[in-house]
C-alpha positions in Angstrom: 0.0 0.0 0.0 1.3 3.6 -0.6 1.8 6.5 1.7 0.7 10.0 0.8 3.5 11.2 -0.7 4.5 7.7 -2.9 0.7 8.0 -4.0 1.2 11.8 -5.0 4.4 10.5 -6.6 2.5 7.9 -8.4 -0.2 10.4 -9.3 2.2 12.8 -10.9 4.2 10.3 -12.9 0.7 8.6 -14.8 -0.8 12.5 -15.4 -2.5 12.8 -18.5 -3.2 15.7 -20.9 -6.8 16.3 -21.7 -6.2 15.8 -25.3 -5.0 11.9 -24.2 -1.3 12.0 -24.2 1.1 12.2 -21.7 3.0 15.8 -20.8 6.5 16.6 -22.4 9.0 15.5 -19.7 6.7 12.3 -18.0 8.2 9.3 -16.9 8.4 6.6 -19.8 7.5 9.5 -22.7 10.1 11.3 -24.7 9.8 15.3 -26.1 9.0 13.7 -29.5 5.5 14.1 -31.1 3.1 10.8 -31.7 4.5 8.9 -34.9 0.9 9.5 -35.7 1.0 13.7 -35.3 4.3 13.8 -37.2 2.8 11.9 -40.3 0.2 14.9 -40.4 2.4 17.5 -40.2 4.4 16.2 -42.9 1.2 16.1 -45.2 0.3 19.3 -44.0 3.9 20.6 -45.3 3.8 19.2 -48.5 0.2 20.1 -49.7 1.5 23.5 -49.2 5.1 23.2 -50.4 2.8 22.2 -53.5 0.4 24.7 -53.6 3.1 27.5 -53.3 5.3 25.3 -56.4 1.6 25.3 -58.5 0.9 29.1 -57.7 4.4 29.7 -58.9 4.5 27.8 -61.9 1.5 29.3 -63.1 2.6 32.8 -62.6 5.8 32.2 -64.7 3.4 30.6 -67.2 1.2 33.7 -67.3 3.9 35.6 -67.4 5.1 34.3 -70.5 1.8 33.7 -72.6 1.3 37.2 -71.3 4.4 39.7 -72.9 4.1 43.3 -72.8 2.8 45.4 -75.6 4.6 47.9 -76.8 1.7 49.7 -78.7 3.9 50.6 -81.8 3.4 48.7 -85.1 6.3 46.7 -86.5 6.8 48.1 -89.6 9.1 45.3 -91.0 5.9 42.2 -90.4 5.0 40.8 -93.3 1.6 42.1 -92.6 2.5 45.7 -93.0 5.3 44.9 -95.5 1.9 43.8 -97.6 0.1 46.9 -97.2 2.9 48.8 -98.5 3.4 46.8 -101.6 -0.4 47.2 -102.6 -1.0 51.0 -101.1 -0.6 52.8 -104.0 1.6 55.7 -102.6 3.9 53.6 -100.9 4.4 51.2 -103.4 5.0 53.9 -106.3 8.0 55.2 -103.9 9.3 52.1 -103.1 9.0 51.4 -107.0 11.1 55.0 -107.4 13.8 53.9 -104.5 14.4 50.4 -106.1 14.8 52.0 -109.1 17.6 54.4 -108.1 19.5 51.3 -106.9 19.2 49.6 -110.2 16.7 46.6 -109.3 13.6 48.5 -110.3 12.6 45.3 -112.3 11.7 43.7 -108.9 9.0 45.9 -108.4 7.8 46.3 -111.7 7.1 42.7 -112.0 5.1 42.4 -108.7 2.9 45.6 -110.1 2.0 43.5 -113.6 1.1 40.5 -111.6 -1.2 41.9 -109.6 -2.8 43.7 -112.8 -2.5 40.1 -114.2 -4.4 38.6 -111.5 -7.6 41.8 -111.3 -7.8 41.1 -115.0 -8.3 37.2 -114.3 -11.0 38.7 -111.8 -12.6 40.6 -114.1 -12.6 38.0 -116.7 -14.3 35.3 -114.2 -17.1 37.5 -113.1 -17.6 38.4 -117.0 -18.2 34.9 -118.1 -20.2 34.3 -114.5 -22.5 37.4 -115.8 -23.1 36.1 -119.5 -23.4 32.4 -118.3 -26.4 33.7 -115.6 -27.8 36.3 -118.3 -27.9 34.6 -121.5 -26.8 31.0 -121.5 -28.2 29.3 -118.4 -31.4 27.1 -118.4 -32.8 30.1 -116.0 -31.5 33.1 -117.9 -33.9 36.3 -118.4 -32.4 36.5 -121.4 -32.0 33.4 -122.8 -30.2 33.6 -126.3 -32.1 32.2 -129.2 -30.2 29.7 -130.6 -29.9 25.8 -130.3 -29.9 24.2 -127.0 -27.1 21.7 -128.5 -25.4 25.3 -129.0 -26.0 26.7 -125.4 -25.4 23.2 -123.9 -21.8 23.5 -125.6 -21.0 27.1 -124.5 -22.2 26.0 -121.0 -19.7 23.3 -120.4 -17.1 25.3 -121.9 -17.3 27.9 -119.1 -18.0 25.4 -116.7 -14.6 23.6 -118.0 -12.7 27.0 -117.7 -14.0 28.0 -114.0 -12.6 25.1 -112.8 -9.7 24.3 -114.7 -8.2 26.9 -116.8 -9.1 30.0 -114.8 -7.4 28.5 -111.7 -4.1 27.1 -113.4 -3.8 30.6 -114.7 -3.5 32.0 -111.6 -0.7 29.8 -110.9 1.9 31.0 -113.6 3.3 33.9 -111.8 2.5 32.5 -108.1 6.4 31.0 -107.4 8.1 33.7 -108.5 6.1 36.6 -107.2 6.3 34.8 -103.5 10.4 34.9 -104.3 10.8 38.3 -105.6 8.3 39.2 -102.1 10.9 38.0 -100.0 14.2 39.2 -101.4 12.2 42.8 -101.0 11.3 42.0 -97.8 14.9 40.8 -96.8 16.9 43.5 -98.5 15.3 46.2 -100.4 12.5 46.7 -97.9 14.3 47.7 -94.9 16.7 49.7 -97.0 13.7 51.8 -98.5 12.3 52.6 -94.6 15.7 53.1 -93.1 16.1 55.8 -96.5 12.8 57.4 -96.0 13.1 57.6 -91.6 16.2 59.7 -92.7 15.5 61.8 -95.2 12.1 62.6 -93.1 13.7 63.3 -90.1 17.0 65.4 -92.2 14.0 67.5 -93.3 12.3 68.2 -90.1 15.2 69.1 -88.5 16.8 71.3 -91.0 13.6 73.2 -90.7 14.3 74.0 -87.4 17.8 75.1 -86.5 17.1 77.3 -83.5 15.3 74.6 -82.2 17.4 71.5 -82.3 21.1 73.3 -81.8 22.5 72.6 -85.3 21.1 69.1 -85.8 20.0 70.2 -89.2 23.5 70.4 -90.3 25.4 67.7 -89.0 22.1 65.0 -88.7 23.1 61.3 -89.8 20.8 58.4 -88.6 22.9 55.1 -87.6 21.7 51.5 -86.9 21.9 51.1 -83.3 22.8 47.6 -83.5 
């Protein structure tokens, strides 16, 4: 049997927490957390090691899907380099600037393809207009002449819609896409780099007193 002070002895060493496990420091228990607690925690930790890595990831992602616009056209794209070659301004000086560095014939090739190519235009909606007007089986205006006749002119322009008309169109296709590129590769950014200077030799010669002498001595240089 126990005295008072073994049995307070006894009472302090089997204390127990009110969550069920035995205080840090009582006899038989070491500082350690429950196997059980320390498997938890270590979830815990990496569900949000994760989350911060996914958060992260996503961000860079965004960040490069995402780039910031400048607002300022590039005038050497392919899409603008096109709306110069059929605006009719710019392509007459680019015509005049090719010319003066003797490979004007560039130029005046693309121009007769592309009145090559409106005429083929014209020429289909033409035949589409008589073939509607005069020659179908529907036509207002039917032409009084033998079927066998109308049947023949019929198939004819059916046969050239789909056959000749398009293989036409081919001819020049290969080499206008080649003389295209070797503007767009060499005479193209000669022509804007020529026209940014002489533009900005004439605004600035214009005003002497207020760019200090720029006007004089002005020479624009590739920064690269």
């Amino acid at each position: 049997m126990l005295g008072p002070n073994q049995l307070a002895d006894h009472e302090n060493n089997t204390l127990v927490s009110p969550t069920g496990l035995r205080p840090p420091g009582a006899t038989g228990e070491s500082n350690h957390q429950p196997q059980k607690w320390q498997h938890v925690a270590m979830e815990r930790n990496h569900s949000i090691s994760h989350d911060d890595t996914s958060v992260a990831s996503t961000q860079k992602q965004s960040d490069r899907s995402d780039p910031p616009s400048t607002g300022v056209a590039d005038i050497f794209s392919p899409e603008i380099f096109q709306i110069v070659l059929h605006n009719p301004a710019t392509s007459h000086q680019l015509l005049r600037y090719s010319q003066s560095r003797f490979c004007g014939e560039n130029m005046e090739f693309l121009e007769k393809v592309d009145r090559y190519n409106t005429l083929l235009d014209e020429l289909t909606k033409v035949m589409s207009d008589i073939h509607h007007s005069f020659t179908s089986v529907e036509a207002p205006r039917q032409l009084n002449i033998s079927q066998a006749l109308i049947k023949r002119i019929n198939m004819d322009i059916k046969q050239t819609t789909l056959t000749t008309l398009p293989s036409m169109e081919l001819i020049f296709s290969d080499a206008q896409l080649c003389i295209e590129n070797m503007l767009a590769t060499d005479i193209y950014p000669r022509f804007v780099k020529h026209q940014m200077t002489v533009s900005a030799e004439k605004a600035l010669s214009t005003a002497r007193a207020k760019y200090g002498g720029l006007g004089d001595c002005f020479c624009l240089t590739d920064p690269t």
